[in-house]
C-alpha positions as CSV (number, residue, x, y, z in Angstrom):
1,X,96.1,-99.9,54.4
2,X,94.0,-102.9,52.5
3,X,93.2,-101.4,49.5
4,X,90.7,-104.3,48.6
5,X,89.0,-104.1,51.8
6,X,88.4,-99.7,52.4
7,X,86.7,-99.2,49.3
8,X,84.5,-96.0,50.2
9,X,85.0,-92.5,50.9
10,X,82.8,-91.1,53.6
11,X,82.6,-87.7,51.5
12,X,81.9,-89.9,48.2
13,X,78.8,-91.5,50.1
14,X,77.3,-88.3,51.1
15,X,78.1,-86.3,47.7
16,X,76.2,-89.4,45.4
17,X,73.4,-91.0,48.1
18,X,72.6,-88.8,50.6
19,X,72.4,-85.4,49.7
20,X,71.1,-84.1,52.3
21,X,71.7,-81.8,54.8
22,X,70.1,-83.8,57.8
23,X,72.3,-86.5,57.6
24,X,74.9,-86.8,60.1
25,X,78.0,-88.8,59.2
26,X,80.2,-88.4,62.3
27,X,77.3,-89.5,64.4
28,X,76.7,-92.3,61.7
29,X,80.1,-93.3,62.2
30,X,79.8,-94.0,66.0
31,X,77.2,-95.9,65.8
32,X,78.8,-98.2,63.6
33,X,82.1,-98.2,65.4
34,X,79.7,-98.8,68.3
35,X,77.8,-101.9,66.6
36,X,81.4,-102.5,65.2
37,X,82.8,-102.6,68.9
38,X,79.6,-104.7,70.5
39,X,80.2,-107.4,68.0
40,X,83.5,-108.4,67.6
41,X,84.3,-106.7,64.5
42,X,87.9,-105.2,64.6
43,X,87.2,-101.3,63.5
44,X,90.6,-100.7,61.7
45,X,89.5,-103.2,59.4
46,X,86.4,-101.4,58.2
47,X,86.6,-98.0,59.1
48,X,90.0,-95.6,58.6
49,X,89.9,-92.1,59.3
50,X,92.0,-89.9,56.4
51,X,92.4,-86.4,55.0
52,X,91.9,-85.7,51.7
53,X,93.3,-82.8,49.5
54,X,90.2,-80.7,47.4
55,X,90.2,-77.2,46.0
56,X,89.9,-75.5,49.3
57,X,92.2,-77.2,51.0
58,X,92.8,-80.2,53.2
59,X,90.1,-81.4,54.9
60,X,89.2,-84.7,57.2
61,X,87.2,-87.7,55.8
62,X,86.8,-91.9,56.0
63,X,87.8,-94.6,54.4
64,X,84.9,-97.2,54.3
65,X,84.5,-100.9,53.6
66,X,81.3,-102.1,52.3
67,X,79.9,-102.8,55.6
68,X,80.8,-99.7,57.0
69,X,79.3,-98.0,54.3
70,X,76.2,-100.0,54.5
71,X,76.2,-99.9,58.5
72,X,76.2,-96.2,58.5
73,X,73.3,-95.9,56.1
74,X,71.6,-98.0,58.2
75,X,72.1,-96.0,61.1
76,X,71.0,-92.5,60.1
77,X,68.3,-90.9,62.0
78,X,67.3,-89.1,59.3
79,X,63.8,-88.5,58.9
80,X,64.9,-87.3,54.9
81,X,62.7,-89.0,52.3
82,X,66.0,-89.7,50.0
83,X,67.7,-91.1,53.0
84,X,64.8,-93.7,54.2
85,X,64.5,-94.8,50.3
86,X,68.0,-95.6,50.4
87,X,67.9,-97.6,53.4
88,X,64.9,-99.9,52.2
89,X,66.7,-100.3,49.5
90,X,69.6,-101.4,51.2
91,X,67.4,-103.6,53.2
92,X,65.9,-105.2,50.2
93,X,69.0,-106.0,48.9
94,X,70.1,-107.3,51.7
95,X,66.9,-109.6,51.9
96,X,65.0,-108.1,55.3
């Protein structure tokens, strides 16, 4: 695994931007494997699913590039106030 490129944790993501129990991250994740997979992009580069070792036990989670990360944001549902903040402000910074 490219250290350089998966620089995200799925888990991480939810537990600092989006608390918020409407998100969805496994259905996130399909739709960017999905955008991933209509475009070209190679998913193994961008997305790499891992399991991580907490205080109750093992449990499954991602590994994210930055356009992953970004791409699943993006592609919430969400109709959470916290979660629509963060995607304008992805969009800003993004330029659109």
């Amino acid at each position: 695994m490219n250290e350089r490129i998966y620089s995200r944790y799925a888990s991480d993501l939810l537990d600092h931007l989006l608390r918020s129990a409407e998100f969805d991250m496994d259905n996130s994740v399909k739709k960017t494997i999905a955008v991933f997979r209509m475009t070209g992009i190679p998913v193994h580069e961008h997305i790499c699913s891992i399991y991580r070792s907490y205080s109750q036990g093992i449990r499954k989670d991602w590994r994210l590039s930055e356009l992953a990360c970004s791409l699943i944001i993006l592609t919430s549902d969400s109709t959470s106030s916290k979660i629509r903040e963060v995607q304008n402000e992805l969009l800003d910074f993004y330029g659109l």
